[in-house]
TIKEVO-455396 format. One line per field, with one value per residue (C-alpha): residue number from 1; z negated, x negated, y negated. Coordinates in steps of 0.25 Angstrom, whole numbers. Layout:
BEGIN
k <- NUM; ...
pz <- Z; ...
px <- X; ...
py <- Y; ...
//
This chain:
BEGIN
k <- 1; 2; 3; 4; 5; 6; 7; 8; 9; 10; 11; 12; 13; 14; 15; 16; 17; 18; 19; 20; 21; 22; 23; 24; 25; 26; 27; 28; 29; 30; 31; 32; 33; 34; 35; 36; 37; 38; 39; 40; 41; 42; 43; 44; 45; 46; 47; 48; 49; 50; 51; 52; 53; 54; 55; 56; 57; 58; 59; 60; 61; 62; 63; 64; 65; 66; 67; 68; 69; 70; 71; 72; 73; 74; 75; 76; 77; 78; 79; 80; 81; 82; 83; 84; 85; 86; 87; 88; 89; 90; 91; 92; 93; 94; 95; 96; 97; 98; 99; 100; 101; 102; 103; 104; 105; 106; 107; 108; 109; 110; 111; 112; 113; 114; 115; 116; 117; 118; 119; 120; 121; 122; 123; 124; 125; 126; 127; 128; 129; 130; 131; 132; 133; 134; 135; 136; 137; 138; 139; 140; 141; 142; 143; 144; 145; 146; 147; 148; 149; 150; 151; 152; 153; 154; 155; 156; 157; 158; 159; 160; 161; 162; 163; 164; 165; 166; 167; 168; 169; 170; 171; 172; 173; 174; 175; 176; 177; 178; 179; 180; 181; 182; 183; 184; 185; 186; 187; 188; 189; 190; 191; 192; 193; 194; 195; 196; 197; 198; 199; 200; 201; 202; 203; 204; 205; 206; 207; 208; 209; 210; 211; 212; 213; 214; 215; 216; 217; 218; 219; 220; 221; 222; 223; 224; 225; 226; 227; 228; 229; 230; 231; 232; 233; 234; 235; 236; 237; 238; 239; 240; 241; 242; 243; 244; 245; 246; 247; 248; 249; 250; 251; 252; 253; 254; 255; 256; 257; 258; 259; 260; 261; 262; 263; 264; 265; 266; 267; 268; 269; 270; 271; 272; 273; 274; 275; 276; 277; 278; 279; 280; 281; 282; 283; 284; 285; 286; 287; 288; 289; 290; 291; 292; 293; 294; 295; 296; 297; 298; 299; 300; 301; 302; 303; 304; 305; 306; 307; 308; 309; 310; 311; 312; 313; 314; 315; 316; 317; 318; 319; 320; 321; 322; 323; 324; 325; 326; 327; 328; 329; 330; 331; 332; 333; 334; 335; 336; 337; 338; 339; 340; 341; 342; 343; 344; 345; 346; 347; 348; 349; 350; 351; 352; 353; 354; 355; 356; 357; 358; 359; 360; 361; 362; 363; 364; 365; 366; 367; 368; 369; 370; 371; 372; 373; 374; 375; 376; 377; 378; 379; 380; 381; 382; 383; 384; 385; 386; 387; 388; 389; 390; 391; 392; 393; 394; 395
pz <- 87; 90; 84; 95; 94; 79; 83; 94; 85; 76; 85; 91; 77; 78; 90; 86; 73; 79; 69; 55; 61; 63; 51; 44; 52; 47; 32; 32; 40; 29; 18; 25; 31; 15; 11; 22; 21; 6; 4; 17; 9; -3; 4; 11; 0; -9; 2; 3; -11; -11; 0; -5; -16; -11; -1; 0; -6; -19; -19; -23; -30; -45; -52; -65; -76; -89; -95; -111; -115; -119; -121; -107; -98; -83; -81; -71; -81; -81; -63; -64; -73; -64; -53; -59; -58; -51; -38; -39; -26; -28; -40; -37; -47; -48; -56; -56; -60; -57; -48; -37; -22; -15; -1; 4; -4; -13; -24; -31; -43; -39; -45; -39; -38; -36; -30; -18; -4; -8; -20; -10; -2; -13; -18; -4; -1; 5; 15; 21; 29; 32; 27; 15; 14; 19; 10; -3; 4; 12; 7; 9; 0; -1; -7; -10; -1; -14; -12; 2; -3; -12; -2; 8; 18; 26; 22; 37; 37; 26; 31; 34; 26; 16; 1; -9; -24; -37; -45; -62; -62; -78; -85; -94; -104; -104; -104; -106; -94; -82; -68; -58; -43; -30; -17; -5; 4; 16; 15; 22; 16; 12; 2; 3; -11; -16; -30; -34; -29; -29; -21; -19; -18; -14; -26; -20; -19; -33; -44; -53; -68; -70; -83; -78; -83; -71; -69; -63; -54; -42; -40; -26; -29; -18; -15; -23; -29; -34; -40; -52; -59; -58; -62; -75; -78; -77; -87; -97; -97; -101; -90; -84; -68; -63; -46; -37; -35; -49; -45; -31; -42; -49; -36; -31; -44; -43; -28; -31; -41; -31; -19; -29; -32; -16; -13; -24; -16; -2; -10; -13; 1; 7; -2; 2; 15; 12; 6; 19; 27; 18; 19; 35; 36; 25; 34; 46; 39; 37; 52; 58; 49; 63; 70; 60; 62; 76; 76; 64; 73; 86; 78; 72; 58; 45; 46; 60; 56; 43; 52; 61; 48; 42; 56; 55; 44; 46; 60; 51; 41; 50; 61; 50; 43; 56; 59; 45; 47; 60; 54; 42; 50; 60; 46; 40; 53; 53; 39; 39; 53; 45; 31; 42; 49; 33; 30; 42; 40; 24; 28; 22; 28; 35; 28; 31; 18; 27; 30; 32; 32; 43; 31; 25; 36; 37; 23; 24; 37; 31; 19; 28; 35; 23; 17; 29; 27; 12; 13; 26; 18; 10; 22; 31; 20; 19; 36; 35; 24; 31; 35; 49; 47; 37; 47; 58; 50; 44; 50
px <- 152; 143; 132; 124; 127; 124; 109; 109; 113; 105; 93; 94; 92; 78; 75; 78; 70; 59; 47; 56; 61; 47; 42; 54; 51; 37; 37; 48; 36; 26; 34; 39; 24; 18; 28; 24; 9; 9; 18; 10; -2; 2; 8; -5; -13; -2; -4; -18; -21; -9; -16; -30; -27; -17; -11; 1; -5; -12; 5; 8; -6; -8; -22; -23; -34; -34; -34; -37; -33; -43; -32; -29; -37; -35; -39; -31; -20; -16; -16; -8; 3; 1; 5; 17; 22; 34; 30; 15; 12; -5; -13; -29; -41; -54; -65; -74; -90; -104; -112; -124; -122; -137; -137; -152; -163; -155; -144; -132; -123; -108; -96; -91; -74; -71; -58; -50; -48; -33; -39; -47; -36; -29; -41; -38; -53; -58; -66; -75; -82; -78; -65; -62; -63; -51; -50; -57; -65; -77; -89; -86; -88; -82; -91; -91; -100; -108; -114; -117; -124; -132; -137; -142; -130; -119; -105; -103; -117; -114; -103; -107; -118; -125; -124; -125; -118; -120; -109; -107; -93; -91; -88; -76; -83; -96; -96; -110; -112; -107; -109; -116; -110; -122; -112; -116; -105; -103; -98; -84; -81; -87; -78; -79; -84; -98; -95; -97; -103; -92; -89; -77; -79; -70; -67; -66; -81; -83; -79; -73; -70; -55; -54; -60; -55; -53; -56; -44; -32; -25; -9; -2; 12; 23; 26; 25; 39; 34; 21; 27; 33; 22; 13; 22; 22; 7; 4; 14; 5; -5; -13; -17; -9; -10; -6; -10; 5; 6; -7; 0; 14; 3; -1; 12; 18; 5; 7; 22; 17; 8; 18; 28; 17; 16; 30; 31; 21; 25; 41; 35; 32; 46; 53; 48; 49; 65; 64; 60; 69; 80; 74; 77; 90; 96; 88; 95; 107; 107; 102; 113; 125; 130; 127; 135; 146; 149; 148; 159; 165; 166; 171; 158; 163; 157; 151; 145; 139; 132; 127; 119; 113; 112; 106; 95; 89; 90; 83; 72; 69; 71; 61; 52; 51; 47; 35; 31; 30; 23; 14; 10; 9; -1; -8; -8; -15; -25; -29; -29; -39; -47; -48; -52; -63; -67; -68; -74; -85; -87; -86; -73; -61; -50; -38; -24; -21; -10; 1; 15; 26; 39; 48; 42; 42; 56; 60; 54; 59; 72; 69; 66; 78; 87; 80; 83; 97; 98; 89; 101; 113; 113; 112; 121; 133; 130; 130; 144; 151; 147; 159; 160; 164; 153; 143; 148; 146; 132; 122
py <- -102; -91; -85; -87; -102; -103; -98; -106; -119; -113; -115; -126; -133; -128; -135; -148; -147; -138; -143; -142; -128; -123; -127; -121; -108; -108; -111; -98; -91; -96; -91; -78; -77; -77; -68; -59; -61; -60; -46; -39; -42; -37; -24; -23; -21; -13; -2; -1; 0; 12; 18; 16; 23; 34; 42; 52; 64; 54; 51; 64; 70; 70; 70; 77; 78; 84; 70; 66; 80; 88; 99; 102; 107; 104; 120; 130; 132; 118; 118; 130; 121; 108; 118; 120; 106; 103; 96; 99; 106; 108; 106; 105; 103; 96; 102; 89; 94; 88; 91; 88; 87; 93; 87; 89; 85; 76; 78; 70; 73; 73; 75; 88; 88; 104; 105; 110; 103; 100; 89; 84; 82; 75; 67; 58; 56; 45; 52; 43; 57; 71; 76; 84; 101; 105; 119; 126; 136; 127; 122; 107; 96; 82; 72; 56; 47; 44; 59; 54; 44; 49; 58; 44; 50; 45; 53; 57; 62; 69; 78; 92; 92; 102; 100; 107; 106; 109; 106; 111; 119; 118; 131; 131; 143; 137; 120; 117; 127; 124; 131; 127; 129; 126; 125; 122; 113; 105; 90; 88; 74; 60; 53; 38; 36; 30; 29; 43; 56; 67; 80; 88; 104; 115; 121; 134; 135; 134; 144; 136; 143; 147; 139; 125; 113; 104; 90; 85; 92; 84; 89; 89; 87; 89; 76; 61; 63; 73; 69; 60; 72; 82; 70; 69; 85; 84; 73; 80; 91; 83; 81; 67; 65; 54; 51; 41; 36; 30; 23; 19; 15; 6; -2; -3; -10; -19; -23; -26; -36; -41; -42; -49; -58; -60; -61; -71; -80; -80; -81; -96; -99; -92; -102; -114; -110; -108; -121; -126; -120; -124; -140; -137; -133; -144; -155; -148; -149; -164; -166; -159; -162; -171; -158; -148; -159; -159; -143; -143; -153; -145; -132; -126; -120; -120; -105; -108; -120; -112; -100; -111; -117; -101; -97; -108; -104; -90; -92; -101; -91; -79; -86; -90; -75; -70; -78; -77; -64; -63; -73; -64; -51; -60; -65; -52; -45; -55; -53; -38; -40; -49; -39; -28; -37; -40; -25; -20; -29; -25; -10; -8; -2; -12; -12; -18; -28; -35; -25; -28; -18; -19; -18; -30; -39; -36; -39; -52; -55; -54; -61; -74; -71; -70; -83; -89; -87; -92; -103; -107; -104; -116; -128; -118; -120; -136; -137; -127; -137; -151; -157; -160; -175; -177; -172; -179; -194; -188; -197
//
């Protein structure tokens, strides 16, 4: 027999028991669909908290401060050894000071961050307007939407403008003392951010004192294999690092949890979906025992007869994981369509909680397929064994 003619037997079992077969097919695409739906949506919302939260460059940046040491101080001396660190490629610091941002008539304290336009780089900024200053020497200024505001104005309206800053650079010889810069600058950037009234100035246009103790330090190392180790030589210095990647490790190992959790649930529907299946083809087996006897009796052999019954099911499962599949990817859309309607309509951003990755849908494609074949493993041995004479007196 050919195995062409296996499939085509195979078939034509379907179209004599056309309702029990598409039932079959659609408590596997149930259980295949649920599996699908369930692990898509927990992949969903595993990457955009990952991305929320970070990007490549957070991958590979380190932030430092001085932590609960009152010995060591986060001055020049102590950058000049983090640059030393294997695999650290920039090291950049923030001197953080108050200060007042003068826009017209009116006036708000701020927190001013004095630092060079590569931290800013780093920080990954939000920016809902503008951009960031590209280099040390302008006189441009980044500052949160909370100064804008303050100041009654919209953060595109507020690019280009005029301000003027006063900010309290603290002078290491004389604490009770500090010095007071008046800058003048040009807003590039809005940060979306309400909840605070900040700004971020070049710090080449302030004179910064050589023994300042800094507020904190971001460190660029060359690449993220390369961030763990510097990370480590830093803390043993005494200094607190800490990196967006083992925030990133922390979500991971939480969504795993959550996908297990997931996978558990749609498992519970796959398997009484097998059972399902496994129910058809026993009661298959009992209506065509006549059947497998006069195909023994006309020379089908015992391995032909098990790849029809083998085929079946894998044709069930293999039919069943592919419409449960569309049918999630169509679910999915709809739901993602329907969160971006929700969104638009709060003034939020639209956001893709459904997402499926092409790997994904393969494994589980395969996994129907491969149940498939177990769950006909079993019925295809009992229709191979069946003795042809038996068969052919079973009424």
């Amino acid at each position: 027999m050919r195995p062409i003619d296996v499939i085509r037997i195979a078939l034509s079992t379907f179209a004599h028991n056309k309702m029990r077969t598409i039932l079959t097919i659609l408590g596997v695409s149930v259980g295949i669909g649920a599996v699908t739906f369930l692990l898509s949506i927990g992949y969903g919302l595993q990457k955009i908290t990952v991305d929320q939260i970070t990007s490549s460059k957070a991958l590979k940046t380190i932030n430092v401060i001085s932590g609960n040491s009152s010995i060591l101080n986060l001055d020049q001396a102590a950058i000049d050894k983090i640059k030393k660190i294997k695999g650290v490629s920039s090291v950049d610091p923030n001197l953080i000071v108050s200060g007042q941002i003068n826009y017209g008539k009116s006036m708000t304290d701020i927190v001013a961050n004095i630092v060079s336009a590569r931290y800013v780089d780093l920080e990954s900024l939000d920016i809902e307007a503008g951009n960031i200053y590209v280099n040390n020497t302008g006189s441009k200024i980044v500052v949160s939407s909370a100064v804008t505001n303050a100041f009654a104005t919209k953060p595109v309206d507020f690019i280009g403008k005029k301000i003027t800053v006063f900010a309290y650079i603290p002078n290491p010889d004389k604490e009770n003392e500090p010095t007071l810069i008046k800058k003048d600058y040009t807003v590039s950037g809005v940060v979306k951010d309400t909840t605070a009234s900040y700004a971020y100035l070049p710090n080449s246009t302030v004179i910064i004192p050589k023994n300042v103790n800094y507020s904190a330090v971001k460190v660029d190392t060359e690449n993220t294999s390369m961030m763990p180790g510097a990370r480590d030589e830093i803390n043993d210095i005494g200094f607190k690092a800490t990196s967006l990647g083992d925030k990133v490790d922390q979500v991971n190992q939480f969504f795993q949890i959550v996908n297990i959790v997931l996978l558990s649930i749609g498992a519970v529907a796959l398997f009484v979906a097998s059972i399902g299946m496994f129910n058809t083809l026993t009661i298959s087996l009992l209506e065509r025992t006549r059947d497998i006897g006069i195909m023994k009796s006309l020379g089908a052999t015992d391995r032909e007869v098990y790849l029809i019954f083998l085929t079946e099911s894998t044709i069930i499962a293999s039919l069943g994981g592919l419409f449960g599949i569309i049918g999630a990817l169509i679910l999915g859309s709809i739901v993602n369509i329907l969160i971006g309607i929700l969104a638009s309509r709060a003034g939020g951003e639209a956001v893709a909680i459904f997402q499926t990755p092409v790997l994904f849908v393969t494994v589980i494609f395969v996994t129907s397929v491969v149940i498939g074949f177990l769950t006909g493993i079993y019925p295809a041995r009992r229709a191979a064994k069946l003795n042809p004479l038996d068969a052919l007196r079973y009424e």
